[in-house]
C-alpha positions, 0 to 999 in steps of 0.5 A: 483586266482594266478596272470595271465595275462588278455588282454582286447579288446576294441572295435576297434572305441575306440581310448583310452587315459589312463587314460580313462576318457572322453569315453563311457561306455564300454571303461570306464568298461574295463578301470576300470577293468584293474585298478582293476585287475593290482595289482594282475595281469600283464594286457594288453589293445587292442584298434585301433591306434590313430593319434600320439600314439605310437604301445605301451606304458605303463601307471601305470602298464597296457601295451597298445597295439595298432593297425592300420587301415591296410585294414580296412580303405576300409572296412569302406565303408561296414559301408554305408549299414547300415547307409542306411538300405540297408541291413536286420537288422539280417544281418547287416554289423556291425555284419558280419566277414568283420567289423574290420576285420584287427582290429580282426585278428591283434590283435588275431595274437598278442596275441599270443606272449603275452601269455595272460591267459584270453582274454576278448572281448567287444561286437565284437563276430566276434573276438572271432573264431579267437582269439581261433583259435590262442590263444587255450589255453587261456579261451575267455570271449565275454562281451556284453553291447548290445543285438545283441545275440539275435538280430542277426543271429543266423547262423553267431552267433552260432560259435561264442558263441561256441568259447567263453568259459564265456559270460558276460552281464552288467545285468540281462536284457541282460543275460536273453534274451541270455539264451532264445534265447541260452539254449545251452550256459546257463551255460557260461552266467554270470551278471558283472554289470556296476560301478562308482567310489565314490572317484572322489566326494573328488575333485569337491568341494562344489555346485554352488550357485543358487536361492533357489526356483531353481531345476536343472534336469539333462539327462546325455548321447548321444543326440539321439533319442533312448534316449527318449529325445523328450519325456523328452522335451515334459515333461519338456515343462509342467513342467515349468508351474508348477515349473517355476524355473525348469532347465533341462541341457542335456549333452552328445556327439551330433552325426549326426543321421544315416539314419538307426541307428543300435540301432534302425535298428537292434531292433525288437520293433515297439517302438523303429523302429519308430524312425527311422524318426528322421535319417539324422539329428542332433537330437539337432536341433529338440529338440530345435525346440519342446521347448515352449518359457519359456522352451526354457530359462531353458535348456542348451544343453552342447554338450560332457564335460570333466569328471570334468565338467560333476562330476559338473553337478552332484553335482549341480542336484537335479534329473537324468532323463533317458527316454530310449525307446531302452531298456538300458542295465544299465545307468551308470549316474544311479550309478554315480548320486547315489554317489552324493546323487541323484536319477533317474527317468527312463523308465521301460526299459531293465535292468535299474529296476536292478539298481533303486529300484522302490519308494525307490532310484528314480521312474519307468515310461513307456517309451513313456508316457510324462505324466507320466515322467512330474508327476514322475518329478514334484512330487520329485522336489516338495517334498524335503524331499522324494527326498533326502531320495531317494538320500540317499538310492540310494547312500547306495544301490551304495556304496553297490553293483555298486561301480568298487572295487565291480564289480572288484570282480565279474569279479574275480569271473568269471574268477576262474571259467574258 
């Protein structure tokens, strides 16, 4: 493919920081690709102007772009509908044209004095009309990493669909659910996976010294409850009856619970609208509340840490756990965790049985069952050598297929196919 030039979108509740270290995953993947793709094509970023940056600036190569709140600042009360759940899910406020609207347009309208080639679009389908409207010679790629095509209504989503001209999905997961609910657009859907960068382990240095009987098992994401971290505790609370020197460090941003979660409020699943009980509160504190006392002096619950703590807690876990209820679209920890030689236990959820091969680089369980995550737990924590044997393989199978130089190709080619 001859250079071009590729504009990202970040989502607009991004304020992006190059380098792109301590953000979501979605920021991260777009902040990957870019890096990737700078050498053989002029890339430039979109993303909402924070307190102190400059309209533009350039870093190693990526220009970044930036825009303002404008009218988008009144718009944010729109965002109360959902927070309270007074509007049906299909139809939420988030997903209409109002949501960011100024964010969309300005950056529609800017792209035209780029001249972008290719204009990739984080999960935002609302943009994608106006950036064709204003762009129609430029090939649109909407890239989802939530379910909302399927979720949503399809009346606001059929334009939507039609101006984009590829649909990424972050797994196979998501990309089989929109060909069902979408066969119209079938042939525009396309598998990008999620990454993680091998090379950051050469600067962590060597693990933490601990007891040798210890076990350290670690949760890596937001601390909410869609991330079947209540069940994790009820596991581990069993667990340290039997491995009373397990440790269990939960790490990620600690959000204030909407009252009706989008996650959670959008999602047809019974499983998933039942935690709707858990809004209005800081999912932490009732974790707390639901340790035994001996569980109590095993679990750390860091709150958000920077990239180079959270490579440490990698280093010095023996075991990842991710007991998702809402259906994950990848877990990134998944991969991340690989490059340190270590394995996942997860719930058998969205496309997370794409990136964990069941047996051989960590374990499936149901979501919802804590006797089954207590027993997957115990039984690799307890056997050394099967644990690390998983660890291997899942570091071969990373280093393999979910490495970013990897995914960077895949996106290439989709992008030859435009």
């Amino acid at each position: 493919m001859s250079e071009r030039l590729i504009a990202f979108v970040h989502q607009p509740q991004n304020i992006v920081v190059p380098p792109v270290n301590q953000a979501d995953g979605v920021a991260l993947w777009t902040d990957r690709m870019a890096r990737g793709l700078r050498k053989d094509h002029s890339i430039v970023c979109y993303s909402r102007r924070g307190p102190g940056q400059p309209e533009s600036s350039v870093f190693h190569g990526i220009e970044y772009r930036r825009i303002g709140w404008g009218y988008d600042r009144y718009l944010r009360a729109g965002r109360a509908l959902d927070e309270l759940g007074l509007l049906p899910p299909q139809r939420s406020f988030f997903a209409s044209a109002l949501y960011f609207r100024h964010y969309g347009q300005q950056v529609a309208t800017d792209l035209q004095s780029v001249g972008a080639e290719i204009i990739h679009v984080q999960n935002f389908s609302q943009f994608v009309p106006w950036i064709r409207r204003r762009n129609p010679r430029a090939k649109v790629v909407l890239h989802m990493h939530a379910d909302w095509l399927v979720e949503l209504n399809r009346r606001w989503l059929r334009p939507r669909l039609e101006a984009a001209d590829a649909i990424v999905c972050c797994s196979g997961y998501y990309a089989n659910g929109i060909r069902g609910a979408w066969p119209q657009f079938g042939s525009r859907i396309h598998v990008v996976y999620n990454g993680a960068a091998p090379e950051e382990l050469t600067e962590i240095g060597e693990r933490s010294p601990r007891l040798e009987e210890s076990r350290r098992i670690l949760f890596v994401g937001r601390v909410v409850p869609d991330k079947g971290l209540h069940i994790l505790i009820e596991a581990f609370n069993g667990l340290v009856e039997e491995l009373p020197y397990a440790e269990l460090a939960i790490v990620g941003p600690i959000p204030m619970i909407a009252r009706a979660s989008l996650a959670i409020h959008t999602s047809t699943e019974p499983m998933v609208r039942e935690l709707a009980k858990f809004g209005g509160a800081r999912f932490d504190r009732y974790l707390r509340s639901c340790l035994t006392p001996a569980a109590a002096k095993r679990v750390t619950i860091t709150g958000e840490v920077s990239r180079k703590e959270l490579l440490h807690h990698y280093r010095d876990s023996d075991l990842l756990v991710l007991p998702s209820i809402l259906p994950e679209g990848f877990g990134i920890p998944i991969v991340e965790a690989a490059c340190c030689g270590i394995p996942t236990v997860a719930t058998r959820r969205g496309g997370m049985p794409e990136v964990i091969v069941d047996g051989e680089t960590g374990c499936l369980v149901e979501a919802g069952d804590a006797a089954g995550l207590r027993a997957a737990m115990g039984n690799l924590l307890k056997d050394d050598a099967r644990r690390r044997r998983m660890g291997q393989a899942a570091r071969a199978r990373t280093l393999e297929l979910f490495t970013w130089s990897k995914i960077a190709k895949q996106l290439r080619d989709v992008y030859k196919g435009l």
